[in-house]
N, C-alpha and C positions, 0 to 999 in steps of 0.2 A: 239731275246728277244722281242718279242710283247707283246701285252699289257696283251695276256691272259697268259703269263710267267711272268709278272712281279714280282706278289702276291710270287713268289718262291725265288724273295732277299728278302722279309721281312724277318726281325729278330728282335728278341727282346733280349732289355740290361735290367738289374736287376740293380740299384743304388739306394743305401742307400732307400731299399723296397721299390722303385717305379720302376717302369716296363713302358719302353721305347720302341716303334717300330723305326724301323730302315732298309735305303733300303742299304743291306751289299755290300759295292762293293768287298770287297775278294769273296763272292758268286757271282757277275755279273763276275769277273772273268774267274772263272771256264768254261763259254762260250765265254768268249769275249778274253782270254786271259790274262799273267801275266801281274801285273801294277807293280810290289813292284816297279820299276824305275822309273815312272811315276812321273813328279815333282807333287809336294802336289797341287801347283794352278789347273789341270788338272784335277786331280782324284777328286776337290771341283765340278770343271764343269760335270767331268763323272757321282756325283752321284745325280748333277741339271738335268741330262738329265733322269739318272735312274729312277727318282723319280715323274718327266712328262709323260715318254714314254707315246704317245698315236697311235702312228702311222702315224700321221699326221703333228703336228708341231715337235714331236720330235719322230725321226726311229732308227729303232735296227742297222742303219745305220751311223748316228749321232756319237750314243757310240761307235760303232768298229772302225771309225776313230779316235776318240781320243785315244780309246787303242795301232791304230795301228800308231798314231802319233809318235813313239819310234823309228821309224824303220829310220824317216828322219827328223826326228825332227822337222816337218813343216807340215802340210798342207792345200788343199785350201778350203777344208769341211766348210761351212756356217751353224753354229744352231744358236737356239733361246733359250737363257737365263731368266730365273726369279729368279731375287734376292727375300731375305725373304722380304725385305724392302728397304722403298726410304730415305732418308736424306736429307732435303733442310736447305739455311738459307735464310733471309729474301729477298736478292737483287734479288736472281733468285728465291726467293719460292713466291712473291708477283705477279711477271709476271703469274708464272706457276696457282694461287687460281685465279687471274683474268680471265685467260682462261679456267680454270675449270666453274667458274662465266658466261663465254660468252657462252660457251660450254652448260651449263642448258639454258641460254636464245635462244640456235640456236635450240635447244630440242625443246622448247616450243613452236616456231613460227613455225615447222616441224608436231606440234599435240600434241605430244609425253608429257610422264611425266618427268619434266627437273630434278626427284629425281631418275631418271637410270643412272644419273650422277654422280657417288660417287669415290672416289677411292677404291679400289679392296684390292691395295695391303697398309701395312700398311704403313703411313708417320708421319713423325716427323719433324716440322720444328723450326728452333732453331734461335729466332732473333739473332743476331749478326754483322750485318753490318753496321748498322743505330747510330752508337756512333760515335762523333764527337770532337778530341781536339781543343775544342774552354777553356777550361781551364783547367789550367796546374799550377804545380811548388807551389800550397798550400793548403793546409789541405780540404779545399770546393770543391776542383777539381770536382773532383767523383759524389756529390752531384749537382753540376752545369750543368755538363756535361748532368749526365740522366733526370735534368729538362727540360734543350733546347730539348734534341733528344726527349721527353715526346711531348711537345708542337711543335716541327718539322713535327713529325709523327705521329700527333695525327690520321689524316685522313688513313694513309696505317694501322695502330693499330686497329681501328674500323672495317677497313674492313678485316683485318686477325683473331677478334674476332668475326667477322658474321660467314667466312669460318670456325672458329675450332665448333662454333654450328650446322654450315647448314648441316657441309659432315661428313658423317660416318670414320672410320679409319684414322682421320686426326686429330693428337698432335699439340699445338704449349708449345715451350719454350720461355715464354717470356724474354724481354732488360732485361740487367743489369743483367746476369744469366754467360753466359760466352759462348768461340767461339762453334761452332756446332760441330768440330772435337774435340774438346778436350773434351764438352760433350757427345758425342760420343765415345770417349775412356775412360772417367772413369767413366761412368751411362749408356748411352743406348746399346753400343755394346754386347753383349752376349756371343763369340766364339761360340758357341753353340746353336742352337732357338730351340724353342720348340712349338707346340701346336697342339690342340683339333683336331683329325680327324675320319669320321667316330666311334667315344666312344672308340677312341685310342688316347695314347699321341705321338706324332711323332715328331723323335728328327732328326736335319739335320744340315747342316753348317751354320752360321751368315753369310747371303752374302745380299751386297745393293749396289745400284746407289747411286750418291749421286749429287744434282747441282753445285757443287764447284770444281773446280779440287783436290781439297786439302782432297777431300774424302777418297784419299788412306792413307791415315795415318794411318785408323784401322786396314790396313795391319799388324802393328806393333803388334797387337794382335792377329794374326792367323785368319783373318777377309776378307777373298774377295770381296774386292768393288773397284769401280772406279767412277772415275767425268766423267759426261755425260753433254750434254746439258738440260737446261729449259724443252724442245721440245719432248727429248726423257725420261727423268727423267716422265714426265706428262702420256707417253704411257705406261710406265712401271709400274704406281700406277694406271692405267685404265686398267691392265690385259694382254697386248701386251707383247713378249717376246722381251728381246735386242735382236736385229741384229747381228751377229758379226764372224767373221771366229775368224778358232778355230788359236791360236795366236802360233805365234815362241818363246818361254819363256829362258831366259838369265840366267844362274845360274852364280851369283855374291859372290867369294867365300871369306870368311872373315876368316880372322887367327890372331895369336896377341893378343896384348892387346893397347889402347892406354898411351901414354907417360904421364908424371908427366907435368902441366900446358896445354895438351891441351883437348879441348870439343867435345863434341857428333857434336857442330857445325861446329868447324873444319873437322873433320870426316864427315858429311854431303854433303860440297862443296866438298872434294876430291872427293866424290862416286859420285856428279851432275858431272863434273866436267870429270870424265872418263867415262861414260855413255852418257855425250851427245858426249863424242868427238868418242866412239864406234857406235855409231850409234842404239837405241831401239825404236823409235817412232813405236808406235803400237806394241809393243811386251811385253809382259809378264816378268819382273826383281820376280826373287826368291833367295833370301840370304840364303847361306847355310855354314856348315864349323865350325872349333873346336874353331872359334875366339865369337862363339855365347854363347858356352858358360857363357864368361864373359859379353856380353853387353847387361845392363840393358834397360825393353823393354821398357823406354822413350825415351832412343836412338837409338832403334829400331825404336819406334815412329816419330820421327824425320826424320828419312832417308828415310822410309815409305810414311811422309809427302810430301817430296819434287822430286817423282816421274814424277810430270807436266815437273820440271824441267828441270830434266835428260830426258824427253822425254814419259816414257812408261805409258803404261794402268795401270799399279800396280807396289809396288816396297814390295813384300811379307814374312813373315817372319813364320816358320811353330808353330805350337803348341810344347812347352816344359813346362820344370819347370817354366822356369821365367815367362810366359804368367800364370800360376796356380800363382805364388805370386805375380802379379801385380792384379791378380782378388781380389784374398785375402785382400792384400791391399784396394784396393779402393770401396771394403763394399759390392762383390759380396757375396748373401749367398752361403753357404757350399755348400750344392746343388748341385747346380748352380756349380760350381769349380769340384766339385765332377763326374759329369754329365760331362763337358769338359773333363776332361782325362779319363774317362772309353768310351767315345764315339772317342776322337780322337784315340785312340788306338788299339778300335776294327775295326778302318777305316783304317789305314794304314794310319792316320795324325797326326802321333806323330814322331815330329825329333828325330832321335836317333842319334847317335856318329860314325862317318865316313862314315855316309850315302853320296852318290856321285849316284844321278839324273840322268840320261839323261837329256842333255840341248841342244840349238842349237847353242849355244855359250857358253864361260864360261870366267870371267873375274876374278883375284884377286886381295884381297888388303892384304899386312900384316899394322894392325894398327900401329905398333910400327913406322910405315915410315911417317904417319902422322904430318905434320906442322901446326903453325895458322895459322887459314887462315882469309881472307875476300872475295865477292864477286863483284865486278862493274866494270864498271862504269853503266852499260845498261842491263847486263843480267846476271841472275844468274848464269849462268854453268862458267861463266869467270872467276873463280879463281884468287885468286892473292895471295902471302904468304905475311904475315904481314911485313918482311923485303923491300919487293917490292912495298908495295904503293907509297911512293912519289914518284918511276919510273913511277909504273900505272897511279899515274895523270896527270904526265907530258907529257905520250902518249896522255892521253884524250886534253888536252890541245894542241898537236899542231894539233892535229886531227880536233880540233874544228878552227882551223885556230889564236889560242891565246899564242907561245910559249912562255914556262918560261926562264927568264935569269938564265943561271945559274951562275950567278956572287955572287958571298959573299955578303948579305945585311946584317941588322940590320936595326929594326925600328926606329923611331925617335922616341925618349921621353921611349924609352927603355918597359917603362912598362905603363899599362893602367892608363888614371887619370882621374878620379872626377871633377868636372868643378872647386870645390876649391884646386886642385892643389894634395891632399894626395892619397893615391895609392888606387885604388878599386877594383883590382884586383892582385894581387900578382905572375900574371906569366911572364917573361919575354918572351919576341916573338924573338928576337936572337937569338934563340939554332936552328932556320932555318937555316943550312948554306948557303943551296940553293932554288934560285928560290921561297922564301916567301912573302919580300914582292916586290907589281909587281904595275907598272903603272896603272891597273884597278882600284888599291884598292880606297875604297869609305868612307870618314869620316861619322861615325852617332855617334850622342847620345842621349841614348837610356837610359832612368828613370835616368839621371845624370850624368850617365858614358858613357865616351867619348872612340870609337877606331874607328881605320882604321877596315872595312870589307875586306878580303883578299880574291884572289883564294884561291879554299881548305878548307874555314871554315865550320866547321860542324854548319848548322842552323839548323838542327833537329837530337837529338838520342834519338832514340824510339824504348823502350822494349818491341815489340809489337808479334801478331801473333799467330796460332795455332802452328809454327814450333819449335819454342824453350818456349815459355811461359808455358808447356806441361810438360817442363822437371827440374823436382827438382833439378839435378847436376849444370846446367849452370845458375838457379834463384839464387841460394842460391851463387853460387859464385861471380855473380852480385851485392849481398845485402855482403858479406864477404870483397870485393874489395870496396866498397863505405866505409865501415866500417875501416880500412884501410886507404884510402885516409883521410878521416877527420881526423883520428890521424896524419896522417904528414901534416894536415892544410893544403891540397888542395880543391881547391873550383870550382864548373862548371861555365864553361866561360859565360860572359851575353849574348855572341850571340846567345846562344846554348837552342834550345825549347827541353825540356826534357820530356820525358812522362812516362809510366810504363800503360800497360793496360795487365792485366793476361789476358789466357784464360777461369779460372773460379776462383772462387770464394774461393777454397780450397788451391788456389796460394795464398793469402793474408793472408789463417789461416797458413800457416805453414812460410812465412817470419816475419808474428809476433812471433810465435813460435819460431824461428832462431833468434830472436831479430834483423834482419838485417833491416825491414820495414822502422825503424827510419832514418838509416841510410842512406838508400834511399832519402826519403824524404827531409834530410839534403841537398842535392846534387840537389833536385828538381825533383826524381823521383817516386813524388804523383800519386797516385791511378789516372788514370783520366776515366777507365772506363773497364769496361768488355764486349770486343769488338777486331776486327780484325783493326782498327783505322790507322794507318798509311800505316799497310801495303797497303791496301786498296785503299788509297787514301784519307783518313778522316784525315789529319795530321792537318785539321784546320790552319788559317790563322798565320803566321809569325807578329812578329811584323810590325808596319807600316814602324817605320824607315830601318827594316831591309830589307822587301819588296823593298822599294824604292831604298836603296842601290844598292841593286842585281841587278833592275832594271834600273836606271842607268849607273853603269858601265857594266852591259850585265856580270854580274858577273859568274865566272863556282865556285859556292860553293857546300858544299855537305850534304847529310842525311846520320846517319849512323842507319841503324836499325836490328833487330833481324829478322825480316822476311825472307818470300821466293820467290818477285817480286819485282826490282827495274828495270820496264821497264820505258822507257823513257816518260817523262808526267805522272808519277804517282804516285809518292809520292805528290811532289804537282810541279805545273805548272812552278812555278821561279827556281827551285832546279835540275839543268845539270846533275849532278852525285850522285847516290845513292850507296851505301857501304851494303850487306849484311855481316851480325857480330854475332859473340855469345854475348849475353847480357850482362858479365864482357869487354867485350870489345865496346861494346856500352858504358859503363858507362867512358872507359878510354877515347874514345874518345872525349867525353862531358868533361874531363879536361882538354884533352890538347886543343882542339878547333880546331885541323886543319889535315884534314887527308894526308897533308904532312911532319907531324913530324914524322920520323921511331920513333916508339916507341918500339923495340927494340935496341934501341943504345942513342936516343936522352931524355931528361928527359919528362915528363908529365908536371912541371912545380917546380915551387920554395917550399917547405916546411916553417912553420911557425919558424923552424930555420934556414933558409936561405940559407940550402943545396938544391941541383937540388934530384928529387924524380923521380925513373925511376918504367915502369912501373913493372918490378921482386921485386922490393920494397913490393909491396902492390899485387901481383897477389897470393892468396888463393893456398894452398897445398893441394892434395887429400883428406889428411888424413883430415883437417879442412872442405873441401867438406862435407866429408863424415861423418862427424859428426853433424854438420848443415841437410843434407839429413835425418838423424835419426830420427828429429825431424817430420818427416811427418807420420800422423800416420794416421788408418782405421774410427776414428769416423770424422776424418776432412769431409770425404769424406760422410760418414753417416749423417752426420747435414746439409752436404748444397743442399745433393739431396735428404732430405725426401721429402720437399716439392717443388720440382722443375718444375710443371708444373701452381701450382698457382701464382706466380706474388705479386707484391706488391701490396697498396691500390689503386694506381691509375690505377694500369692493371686492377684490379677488377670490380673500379668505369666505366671504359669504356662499353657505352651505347653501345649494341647488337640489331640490326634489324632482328624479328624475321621471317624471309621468306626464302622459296625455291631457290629463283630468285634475286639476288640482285638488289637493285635497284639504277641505274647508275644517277649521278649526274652531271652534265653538268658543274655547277660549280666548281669541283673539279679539282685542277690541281695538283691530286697524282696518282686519278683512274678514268682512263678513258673505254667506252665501247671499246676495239678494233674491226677495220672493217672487221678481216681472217674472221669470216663466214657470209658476207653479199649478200646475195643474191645464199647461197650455196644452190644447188639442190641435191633430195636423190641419185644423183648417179654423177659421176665426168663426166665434161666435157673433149673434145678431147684435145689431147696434139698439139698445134702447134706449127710451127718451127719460128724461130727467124730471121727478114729479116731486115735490116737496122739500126742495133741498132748503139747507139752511147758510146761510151766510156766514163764513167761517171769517171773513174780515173785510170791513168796507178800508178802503184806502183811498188815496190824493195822487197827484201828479208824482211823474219822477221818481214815482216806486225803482228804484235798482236791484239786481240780482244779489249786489249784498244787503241789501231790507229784505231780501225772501231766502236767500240762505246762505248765511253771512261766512265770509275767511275773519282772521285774528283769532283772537282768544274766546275759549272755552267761562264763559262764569261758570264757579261751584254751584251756583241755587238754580241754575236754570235747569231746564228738562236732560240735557244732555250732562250738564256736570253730575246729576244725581247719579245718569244712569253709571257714567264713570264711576264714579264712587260706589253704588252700590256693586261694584268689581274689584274692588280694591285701587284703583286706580285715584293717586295724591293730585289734588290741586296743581300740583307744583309739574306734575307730568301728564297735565291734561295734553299739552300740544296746541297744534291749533284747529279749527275745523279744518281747512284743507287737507292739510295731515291725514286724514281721517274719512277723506271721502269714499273711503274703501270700507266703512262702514255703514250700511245704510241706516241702523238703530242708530248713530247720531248724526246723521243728516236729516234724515226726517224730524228726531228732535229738535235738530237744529232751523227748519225752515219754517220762515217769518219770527225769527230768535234774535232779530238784530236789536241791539238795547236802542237803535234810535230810531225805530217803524213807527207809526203811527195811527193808531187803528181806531178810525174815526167812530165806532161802536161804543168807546169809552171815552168822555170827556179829561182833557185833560194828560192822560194817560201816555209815559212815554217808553216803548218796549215791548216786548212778543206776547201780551196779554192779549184777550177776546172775550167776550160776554157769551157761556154757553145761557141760549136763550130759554130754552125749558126749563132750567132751574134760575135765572138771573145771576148763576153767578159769575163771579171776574177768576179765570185760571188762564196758564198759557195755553196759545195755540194750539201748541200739541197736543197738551193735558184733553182740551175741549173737542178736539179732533178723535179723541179715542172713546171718548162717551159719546158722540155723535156715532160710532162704528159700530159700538155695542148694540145702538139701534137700529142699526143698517139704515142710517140718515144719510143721504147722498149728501155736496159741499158744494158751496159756490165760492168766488172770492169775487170782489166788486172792486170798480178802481176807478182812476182817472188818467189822465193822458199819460203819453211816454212808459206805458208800463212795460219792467223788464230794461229797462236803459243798465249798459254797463258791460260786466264780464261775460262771455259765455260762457255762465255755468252752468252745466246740464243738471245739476240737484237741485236747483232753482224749479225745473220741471219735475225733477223726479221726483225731492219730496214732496213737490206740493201732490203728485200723483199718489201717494202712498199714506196723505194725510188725507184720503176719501174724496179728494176736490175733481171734481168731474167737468166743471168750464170756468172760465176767466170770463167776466164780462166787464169790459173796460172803455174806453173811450176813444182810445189809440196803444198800440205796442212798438218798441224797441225788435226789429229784424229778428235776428235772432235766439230771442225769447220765446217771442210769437212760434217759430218752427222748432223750438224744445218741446213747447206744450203739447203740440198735435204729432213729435215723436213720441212723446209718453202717450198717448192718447186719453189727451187732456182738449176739450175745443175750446180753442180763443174765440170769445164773441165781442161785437164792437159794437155800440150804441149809437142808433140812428143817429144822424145829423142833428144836431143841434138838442141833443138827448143827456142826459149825466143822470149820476146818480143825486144830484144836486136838484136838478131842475124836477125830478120824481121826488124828491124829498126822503130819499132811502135813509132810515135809522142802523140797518142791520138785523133790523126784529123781522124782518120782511121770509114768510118763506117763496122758492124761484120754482116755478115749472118750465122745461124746456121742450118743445115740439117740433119735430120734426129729423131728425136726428139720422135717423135712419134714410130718408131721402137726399141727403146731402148731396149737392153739388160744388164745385169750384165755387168761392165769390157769392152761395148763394146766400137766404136768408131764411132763419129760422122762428119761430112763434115764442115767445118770452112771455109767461104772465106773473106778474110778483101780487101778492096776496098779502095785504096787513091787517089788521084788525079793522082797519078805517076804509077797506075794500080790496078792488082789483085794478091793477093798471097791466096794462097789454101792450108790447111792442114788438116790430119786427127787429131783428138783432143781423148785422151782417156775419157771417159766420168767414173767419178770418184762415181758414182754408183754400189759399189761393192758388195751387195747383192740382191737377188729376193724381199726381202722386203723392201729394202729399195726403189725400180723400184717401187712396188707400193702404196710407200706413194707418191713418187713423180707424178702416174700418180694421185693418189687422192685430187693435190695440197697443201700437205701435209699430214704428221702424223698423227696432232689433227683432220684433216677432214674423215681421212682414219679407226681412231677411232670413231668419233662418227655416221659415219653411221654404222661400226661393231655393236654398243650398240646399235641404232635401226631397224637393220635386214634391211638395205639395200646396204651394200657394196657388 
């Protein structure tokens, strides 16, 4: 099939009297061979290839390997991907418009016109990370909330409203609008794209990158995407195809229905849950099975969502009816719906009933086996069933070196009081048999009311996130269960920081419409903003006294939130254990206050008749679900995205700098010029090999992108608070990293700054410290990074498995790039991560089989020589010799550069370099 056979798939569809070109894959077929078995994600990539062929980046060789993928289900065939489109949201879309921004300035110091700088392919960037619970629990929330993030952000808002006038094919969604995935599934997504080619309409599949992991959720809609990094997301709207072998795809088969009381979120953690423990990292999850029938595509959406988690590139769901009445729904025109099932079907992308794939594995769930569930202490896939928490904490607990007695207690003074003695809150804390209250616990009072803080108490539940805030069944029974509770006179504990932040906007029309909002509000779960907010890391500050407490007794208390990341240090920095929950069980938990009360057997707390109130009491029936659900209707969705790109009056009033070439401000400490292209030449320099580097941090397993460069809050004593401060810049307006990633002098501060890393060089030791080894002494990372630079000492970083598990965050690569670290030598890497490093041109190296930094007995003291560097091939392997006092050990290291393209971003010193000499004719 070359290029001058192509023109022989076109075909054209007839819908509703418009006339459609289309490249047929039943017609590429006929030469390449039968697909009908072909999973749906494959035959999306067969007809991305079809539809490129040029002979060059994409061969009639390309496509016969994926046709003839069937035969082993696998293999090792490397193409080149273009999605229709990019997806960013602010944290990582701010980095990526800045280097865009640098990238015209490296243009222009080169000769060149710095407006060849444009993106290519179409983007859409959708604020959402920049909301901050700093008020909560009354009627102003909302309005408070997006004043501060207004005046926070004023400086990255100006500069992201230069970038949406400077660059062509470049959307923003502005704050206070809702998350980028959920606007993405109910306004930008399409199933279906379309447009103008050649004075033809050309119809193909809705497929994008996106900078978040959580980009897969439009999975949920017959939608091919995944989260990429900053780095690669930036190549891919400059015209570059993704890198990527063609993948081992999981058919994950669904039967059932689920049970009376449980949620799509329960359902969720089971499928993280068995998917990470099957093993899919880098592989392709596709749901298929007669269980699909019945579930609605929010809970599609949902499971979709939480893909990062379970591990894979996509977690896919194919084109049916219900994908046509979620369009219907949420205000797709006719069209447009219309167009989706006459083109999935003359594609061979319409699920049909007992259709059964070729997979290279295949996993099943029947739902009816589904339990509640939650997730924590530290990571999502950990499951835990609702019956089994107060086990689960009392694991985490001796684990942290803190065991609970299990001896019968009872608090003193039985119930909460008022400093004048009458009761102020109405639950009694007794129904803990065991292990409640504990020798830690710490007296505060807090606006007049007086308790012991305990292990176990929920200081934050928050209804937060694109993973459940998305899905009308689990809101509404959220707002049904709080409704409920106030008739039997229960009230949320005063420890407990309660928040509620939709994903958009049409979440708030239809819980006023359910009448449930109020009822919320009652409880303390006010609007506080439309935003990704806790999950994130934004949970804003705790009360002081409650702060101190924690602090104090070195307290293990917890968050319980709706999210899809409760890795350690991120909810916020005091808070040990974090609980992922369906949002009716966030709100149960904000009653009883302590995610050691089984709330299957133990009560919630005392009712206003002075019965104990459990929580089957008040947990909402289907049928009431589903009546509540009814209430969501097509203009909701119609009125809040007519006008969704224009903003309010203050996004409006934001003064626009009318230039090509931004112009960088010295004093800003939001956007800074970065240094990747200083002193870059039209052609790349030699690759040299690595001789004496020094060990800038050994690590452990399950290093995540936030242990190497962390979102939430700014400390004052760390590297980055000084540098703030030494700018005038108050504690109280540090922001948070993300905020901020438009500065690289605190990002780089910031990476390996997470207060809960753990850097095996220092015993003991919990936080961004390092032992600079020529002098012995213990400074941060940073600090030890910039005395190693002084001596033009190259950097290693040594690890253990899973490194890089988590967010796609491209400063994850970048500072470690800019903190002199020149390879990763690790055990295993996180997808994603792994191809940040070698866009910054940073080389992942992986430790022979059965190799660790363990089994060599690495201290840290160890200096690395690396060989070979300059020959590099794909997959290939390079010479490692490490050198201690006690001698030399020597190994081959596989060199974690697994395609030809991605070898020559890396010899280009990166991506964005290896891009912009492409754009002016000298790579």
């Amino acid at each position: 099939m070359s290029t001058d056979s192509k023109p022989d798939t076109l075909r054209t569809l007839e819908v509703n009297g418009e006339t459609y070109h289309y490249y047929s894959l039943p017609k590429a077929a006929e030469s390449l061979g039968d697909i009908e078995r072909l999973p749906m994600t494959l035959k999306i990539l067969l007809e991305n290839q079809l539809r490129f062929a040029d002979d060059e980046s994409v061969a009639r060789e390309d496509m016969q390997a994926l046709v003839d993928w069937q035969q082993q289900a696998s293999s090792d065939r490397e193409i080149g991907y273009r999605p229709a489109r990019v997806l960013m949201q602010d944290f990582t879309g701010v980095p990526g418009v800045v280097d865009l921004a640098s990238m015209r300035a490296a243009v222009e110091s080169l000769g060149e016109d710095p407006a060849r700088i444009n993106p290519l392919t179409p983007v859409d960037l959708v604020i959402d990370h920049s909301v901050m619970v700093d008020k909560f629990g009354n009627p102003s929330a909302f309005k408070d909330n997006v004043a501060i993030e207004m005046e926070r952000n004023r400086e990255r808002y100006e500069f992201l409203r230069w970038g949406q006038e400077a660059f062509d094919n470049f959307r923003v969604v502005p704050p206070g609008t809702g998350i980028c995935h959920q606007v993405n599934l109910e306004y930008l997504g399409k199933t279906v794209w379309s447009r103008q080619q050649d004075g033809k309409t050309l119809a193909y599949p809705d497929t994008l990158v996106g900078t978040d992991s959580h980009t897969t959720m439009i999975n949920g809609l017959g939608v091919l995407g995944w989260g990429v990094g900053g780095i690669e997301a930036e190549a891919a709207m400059l015209g570059q195809p993704v890198s990527m072998l063609i993948p081992e795809v999981v058919g994950f088969k669904l039967t059932g229905r689920l049970r009376e009381g449980i949620t799509a979120t329960d359902l969720v953690l089971t499928v993280t849950q068995m998917l990470r423990s099957k093993g899919v990292v880098g592989k392709f999850v596709e749901f298929y099975g007669d269980g699909l029938d019945d579930l609605p595509l929010a809970d599609r959406a949902t499971i979709a969502n939480m893909a990062p988690e379970y591990g894979a590139t996509c977690g896919f769901f194919p084109v049916d009816e219900e994908t046509l009445n979620y369009l219907r729904l949420t205000g797709r025109e006719d069209e447009q719906v219309a167009l989706v099932e006459a083109y999935s079907k003359a594609q061979g992308l319409w699920r049909e009933p007992g259709a059964e794939p070729v997979f290279s594995d295949v996993l099943e769930l029947d739902m009816n086996e589904v339990v509640a569930s939650l997730a924590g202490p530290k990571r999502p896939q950990d499951r835990v069933a609702l019956n089994d928490m107060r086990n689960a904490f009392a694991r985490f607990m001796e684990e942290d070196g803190k065991p609970l007695s299990s001896t019968e207690r009872s608090v003193e003074n039985g119930k909460l009081m008022s400093e004048g003695g009458q009761t102020a809150v109405g639950v009694e804390r007794s129904y803990h048999a065991e292990a409640f209250y504990h020798e830690d616990s710490q007296p505060v009072d807090l606006d007049g009311t007086t308790f012991h803080l305990d292990p176990g108490d929920v200081v934050i539940a928050a209804i937060t996130s694109c993973t459940n805030t998305s899905n009308p069944s689990v809101m509404m029974a959220a707002g049904l269960l709080a409704r409920k509770a106030l008739e039997k006179g229960l009230a949320t504990q005063p420890w407990v920081k309660t928040s509620l932040a939709p994903g958009s906007k049409v979440v708030t029309d239809y819980l006023v419409a359910g009448g449930v909002q109020d009822d919320l509000n009652a409880l303390g779960f006010n609007l506080v903003g439309y935003g990704c907010t806790t999950c994130i890391g934004n949970s804003g500050p705790l009360a002081e006294p409650i702060e101190r407490a924690i602090d104090s007794g070195d307290l293990a208390v917890a968050s319980v939130l709706s999210g899809n990341r409760n890795f350690e240090g991120r909810v916020h920095p005091l808070v040990k254990t974090n609980w992922l929950a369906s949002p009716p069980l966030v709100v149960a938990y904000a009653l009883a206050g302590n995610v050691q009360r089984d709330l299957t057997r133990e009560p919630l707390g005392i009712g206003s008749d002075g019965e104990p109130v459990y929580l089957k009491d008040i947990w909402p029936s289907q049928a009431e679900i589903a009546e509540a659900v009814e209430k969501v209707n097509t203009e909701m969705f119609r009125k809040q995205y007519a006008e969704v790109f224009d903003g309010d009056d203050v996004w409006k009033a934001i003064d626009v700098p009318q230039s090509k070439v931004y112009q960088w401000s010295k004093a800003s400490t939001y956007i800074q010029h970065p240094p990747f292209f200083e002193g870059m030449g039209r052609t790349p320099d030699a690759i040299e090999d690595v001789k004496n580097a020094r060990v800038l941090a050994l690590l452990g397993d399950s290093v995540t992108t936030d242990h190497i460069s962390p979102a939430g809050a700014i400390k004052p004593d760390s590297p980055a608070g000084r540098y703030l401060q030494e700018r005038g810049v108050k504690p109280v307006d540090f922001n948070s990293y993300g905020s901020r990633r438009g500065n690289h002098e605190i990002m780089m501060r910031g990476t390996f700054a997470n207060v809960r890393i753990r850097n095996e060089m220092l015993d003991g030791v919990v936080g961004g410290e390092t032992r600079h080894v020529p002098s012995g002494e213990q400074m941060a990372i940073y600090d030890a990074a910039m005395k190693y630079a002084e001596d033009a000492t190259p950097l290693v970083v040594i690890a253990g498995k899973e490194y890089g598990t988590g967010s796609s965050r491209d400063w994850a690569a970048k500072g470690t790039r800019l903190l002199g670290v020149r390879a990763v030598l690790a055990e295993s890497y996180e997808r994603i991560h792994r191809s940040n490093l070698i866009g910054m041109g940073v080389v992942p190296l992986q430790f022979p089989e059965g190799e660790s930094r363990k089994t060599l007995g690495l201290t840290g003291d160890e200096q690395v020589s690396i060989e070979g560097l300059s020959e590099l091939t794909p997959g290939g392997k390079v010479k490692v010799t490490i050198k201690s006092g006690k001698g030399e050990k020597k190994l081959e290291a596989l060199c974690r550069i697994d395609t030809a393209n991605e070898l020559e971003y890396y010899r280009h010193g990166g991506i964005l370099h290896y891009v912009l000499r492409n754009m002016i004719g000298s790579a």
